[in-house]
C-alpha positions as CSV (number, residue, x, y, z in Angstrom):
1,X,-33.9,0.5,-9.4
2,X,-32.3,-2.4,-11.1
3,X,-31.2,-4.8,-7.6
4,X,-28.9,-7.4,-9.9
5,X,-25.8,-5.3,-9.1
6,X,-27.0,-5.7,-5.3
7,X,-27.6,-9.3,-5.4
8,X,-24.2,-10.0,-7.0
9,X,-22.6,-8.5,-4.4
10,X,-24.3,-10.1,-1.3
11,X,-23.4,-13.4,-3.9
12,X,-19.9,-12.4,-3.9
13,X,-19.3,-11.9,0.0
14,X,-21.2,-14.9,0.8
15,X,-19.3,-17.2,-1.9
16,X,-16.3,-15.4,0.1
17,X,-17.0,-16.6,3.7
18,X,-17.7,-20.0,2.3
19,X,-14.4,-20.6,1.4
20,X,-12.9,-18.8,4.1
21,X,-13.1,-17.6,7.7
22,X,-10.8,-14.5,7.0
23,X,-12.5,-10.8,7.0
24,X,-13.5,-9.6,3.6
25,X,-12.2,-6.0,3.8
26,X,-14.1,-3.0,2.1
27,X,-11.2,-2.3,0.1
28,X,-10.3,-5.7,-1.7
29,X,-13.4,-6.2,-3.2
30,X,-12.5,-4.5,-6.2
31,X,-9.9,-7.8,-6.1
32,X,-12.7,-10.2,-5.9
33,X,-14.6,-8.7,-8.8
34,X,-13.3,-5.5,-10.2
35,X,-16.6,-4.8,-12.8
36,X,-18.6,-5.3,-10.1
37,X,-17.1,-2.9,-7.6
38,X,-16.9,0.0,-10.8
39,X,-20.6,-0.4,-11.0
40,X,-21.8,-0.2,-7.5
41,X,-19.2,2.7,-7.2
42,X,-21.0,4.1,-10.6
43,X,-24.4,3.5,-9.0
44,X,-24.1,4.4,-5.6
45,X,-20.9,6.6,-5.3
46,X,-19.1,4.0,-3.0
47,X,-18.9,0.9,-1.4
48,X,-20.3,1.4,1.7
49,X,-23.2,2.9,0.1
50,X,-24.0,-0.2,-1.7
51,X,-23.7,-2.5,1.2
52,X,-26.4,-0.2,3.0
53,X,-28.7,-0.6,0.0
54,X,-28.3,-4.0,0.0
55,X,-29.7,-4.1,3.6
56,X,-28.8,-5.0,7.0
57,X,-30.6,-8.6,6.6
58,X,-28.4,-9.5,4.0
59,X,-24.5,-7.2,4.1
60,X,-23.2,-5.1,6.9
61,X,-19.5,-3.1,7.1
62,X,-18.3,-3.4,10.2
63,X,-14.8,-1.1,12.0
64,X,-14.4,-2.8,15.2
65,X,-10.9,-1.2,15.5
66,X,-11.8,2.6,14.6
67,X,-8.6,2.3,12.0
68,X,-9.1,4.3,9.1
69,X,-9.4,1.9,6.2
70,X,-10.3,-1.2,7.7
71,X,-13.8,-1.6,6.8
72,X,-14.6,-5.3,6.8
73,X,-18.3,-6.1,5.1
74,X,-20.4,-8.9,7.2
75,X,-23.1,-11.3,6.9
76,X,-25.4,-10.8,10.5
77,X,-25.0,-14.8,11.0
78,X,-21.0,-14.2,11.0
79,X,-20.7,-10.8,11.9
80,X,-19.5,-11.5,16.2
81,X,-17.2,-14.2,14.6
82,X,-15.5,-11.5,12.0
83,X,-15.2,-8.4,13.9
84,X,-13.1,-11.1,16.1
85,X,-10.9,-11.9,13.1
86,X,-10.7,-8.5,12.0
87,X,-9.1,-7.3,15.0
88,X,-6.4,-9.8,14.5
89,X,-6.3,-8.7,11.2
90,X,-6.1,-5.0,11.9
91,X,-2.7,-6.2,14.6
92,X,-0.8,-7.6,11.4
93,X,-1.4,-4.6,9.5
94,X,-0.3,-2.7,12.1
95,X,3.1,-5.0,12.4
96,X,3.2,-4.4,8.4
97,X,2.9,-0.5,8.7
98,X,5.6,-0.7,11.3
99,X,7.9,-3.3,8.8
100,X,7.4,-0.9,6.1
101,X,8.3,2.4,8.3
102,X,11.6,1.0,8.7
103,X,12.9,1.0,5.0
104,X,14.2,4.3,3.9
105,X,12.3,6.5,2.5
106,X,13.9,6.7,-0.3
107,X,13.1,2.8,-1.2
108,X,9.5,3.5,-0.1
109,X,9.0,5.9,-2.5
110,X,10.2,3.3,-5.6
111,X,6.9,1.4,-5.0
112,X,4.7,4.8,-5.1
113,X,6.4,7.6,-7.0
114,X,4.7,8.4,-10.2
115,X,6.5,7.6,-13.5
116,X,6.3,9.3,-16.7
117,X,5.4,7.5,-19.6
118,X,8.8,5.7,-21.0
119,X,10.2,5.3,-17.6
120,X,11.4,2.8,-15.3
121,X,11.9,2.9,-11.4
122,X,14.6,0.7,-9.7
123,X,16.3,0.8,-6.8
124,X,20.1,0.7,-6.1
125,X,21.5,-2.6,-4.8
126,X,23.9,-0.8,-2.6
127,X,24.2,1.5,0.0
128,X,23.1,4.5,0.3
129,X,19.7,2.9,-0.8
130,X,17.7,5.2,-3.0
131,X,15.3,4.2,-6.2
132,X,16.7,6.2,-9.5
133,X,13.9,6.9,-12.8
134,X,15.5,4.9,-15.9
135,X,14.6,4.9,-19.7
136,X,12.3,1.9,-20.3
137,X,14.8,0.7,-23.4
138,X,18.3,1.7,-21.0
139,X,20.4,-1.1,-20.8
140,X,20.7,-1.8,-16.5
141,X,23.4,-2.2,-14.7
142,X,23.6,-4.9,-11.8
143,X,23.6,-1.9,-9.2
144,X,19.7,-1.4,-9.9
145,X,17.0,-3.7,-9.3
146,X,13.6,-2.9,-11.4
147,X,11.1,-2.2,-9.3
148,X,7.9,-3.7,-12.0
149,X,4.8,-2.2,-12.1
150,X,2.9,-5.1,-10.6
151,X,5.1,-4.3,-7.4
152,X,4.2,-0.9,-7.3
153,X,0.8,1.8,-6.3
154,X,2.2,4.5,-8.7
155,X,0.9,8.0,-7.8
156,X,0.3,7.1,-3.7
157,X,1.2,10.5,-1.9
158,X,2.8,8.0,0.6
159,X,2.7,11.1,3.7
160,X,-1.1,10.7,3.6
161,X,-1.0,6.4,2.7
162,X,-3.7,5.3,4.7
163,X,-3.2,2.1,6.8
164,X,-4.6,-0.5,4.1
165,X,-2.4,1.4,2.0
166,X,0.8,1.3,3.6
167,X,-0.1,-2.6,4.6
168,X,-0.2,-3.3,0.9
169,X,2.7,-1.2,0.3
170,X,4.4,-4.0,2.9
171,X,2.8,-6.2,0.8
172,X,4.3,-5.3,-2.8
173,X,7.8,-4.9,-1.0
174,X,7.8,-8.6,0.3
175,X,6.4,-9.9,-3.4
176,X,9.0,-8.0,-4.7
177,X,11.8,-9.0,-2.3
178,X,10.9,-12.6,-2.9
179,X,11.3,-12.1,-6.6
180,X,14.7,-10.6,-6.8
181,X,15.9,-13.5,-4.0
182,X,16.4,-10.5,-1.7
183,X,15.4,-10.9,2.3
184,X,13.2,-8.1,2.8
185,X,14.9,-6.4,5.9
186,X,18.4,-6.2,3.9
187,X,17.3,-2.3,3.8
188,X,16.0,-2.0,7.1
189,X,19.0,-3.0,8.5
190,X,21.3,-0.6,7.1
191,X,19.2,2.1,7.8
192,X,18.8,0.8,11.8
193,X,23.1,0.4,11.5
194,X,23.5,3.8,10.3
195,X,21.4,6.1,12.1
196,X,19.6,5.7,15.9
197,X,17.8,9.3,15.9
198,X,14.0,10.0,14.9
199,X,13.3,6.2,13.6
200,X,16.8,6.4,11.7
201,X,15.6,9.2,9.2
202,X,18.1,12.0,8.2
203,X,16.4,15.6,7.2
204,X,16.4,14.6,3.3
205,X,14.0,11.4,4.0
206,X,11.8,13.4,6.3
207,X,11.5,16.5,3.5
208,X,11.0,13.9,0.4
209,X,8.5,11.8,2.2
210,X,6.2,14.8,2.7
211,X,6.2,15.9,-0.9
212,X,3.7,14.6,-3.1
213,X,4.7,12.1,-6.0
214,X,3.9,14.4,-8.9
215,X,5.9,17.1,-7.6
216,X,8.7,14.5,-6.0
217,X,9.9,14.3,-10.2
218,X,10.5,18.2,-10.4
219,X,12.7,18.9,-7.2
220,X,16.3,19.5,-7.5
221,X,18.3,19.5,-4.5
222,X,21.8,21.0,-5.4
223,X,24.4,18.4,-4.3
224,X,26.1,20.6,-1.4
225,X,22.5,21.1,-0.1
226,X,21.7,17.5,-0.4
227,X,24.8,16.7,1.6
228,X,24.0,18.8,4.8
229,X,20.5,17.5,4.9
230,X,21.9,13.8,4.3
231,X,24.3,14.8,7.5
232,X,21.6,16.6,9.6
233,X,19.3,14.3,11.8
């Protein structure tokens, strides 16, 4: 079997950790260098596949933490040295799942929610907080605030968002924030002002945040039952 897919990855992790000391997790790879990470996935059905065939004496994936999703690939002259740093790095994903668990669900779901072609998410500037699906040629308002793609994982069933997941979902929110000169807890804390019961979710964010994005664009909720959930905590 042809090894040059191999070696350019061992050349890839190694070029990482000469740059920097920060773990090199599983999942950003495909970041570093996106064709290489389709064909290792093509050739050996997934990363951590391809970093056993490369050998032990040359890649390794480490877990130190046992969190789903925190894979972090190793060299064995660095590997004590990173599973170190990945723990540290596994405690500020943790304080990012817990940032973005504070939002709404409702504004959570405008940077996963699946759109259909011609269509635009934003989110409402004012309370209540929730994101709306616009015509991508509708004229809009200064009560909504586009949500771009490049801010967004479009199609993440966000009930089963692993950690990574929900740590770059943190991630595009900040980016996002920053861009529209908005301070990233302006949501957060209305929602901690207005409700103190179950992490400050009324029965309407805990039903939507369940249901998976495709379906999320065919529910209708009549108004009067919108309202009682809205009230119900």
């Amino acid at each position: 079997m042809n090894n040059h897919s191999l070696d350019r990855l061992v050349a890839v992790v190694q070029d990482h950790y000469a740059q920097t000391e920060r773990p090199l997790f599983l999942s950003r790879l495909g970041q570093l260098d996106t064709d290489l990470r389709n064909d290792l996935v093509a050739r050996y059905k997934n990363l951590s596949a391809a970093v056993r065939a490369a050998g032990e004496n040359r890649l390794r994936v480490v877990n130190p933490t046992n969190v789903r999703g925190a894979d972090v690939i190793v060299v064995p002259d660095n590997a004590e040295q990173i599973q170190k740093l990945s723990q540290l790095e596994s405690a500020n994903m943790e304080a990012a799942e817990q940032a973005l668990e504070r939002l709404p669900v409702s504004v959570r779901l405008a940077f996963c929610v699946r759109e259909k072609p011609g269509e635009k998410i934003a989110i409402q500037s004012n309370p209540p907080y929730r994101y709306v699906r616009i015509k991508s040629d509708e004229l809009v308002g200064s009560d909504l605030l586009i949500v771009e793609d490049k801010f967004r994982s479009s199609g993440l069933y966000l009930a089963k968002a692993t950690h990574s997941e929900k740590q770059n979902l943190w991630r595009q929110f900040s980016a996002w924030s920053l861009e529209q000169n908005i301070p990233p807890d302006k949501f957060a804390e209305r929602r901690a002002a207005t409700s103190k019961t179950r992490s400050g979710t009324n029965a309407l964010e805990r039903f939507l945040s369940v249901q998976d994005s495709d379906l999320l664009s065919r529910i209708v909720i009549p108004g009067d039952i919108a309202g009682i959930l809205l009230e119900h905590k």
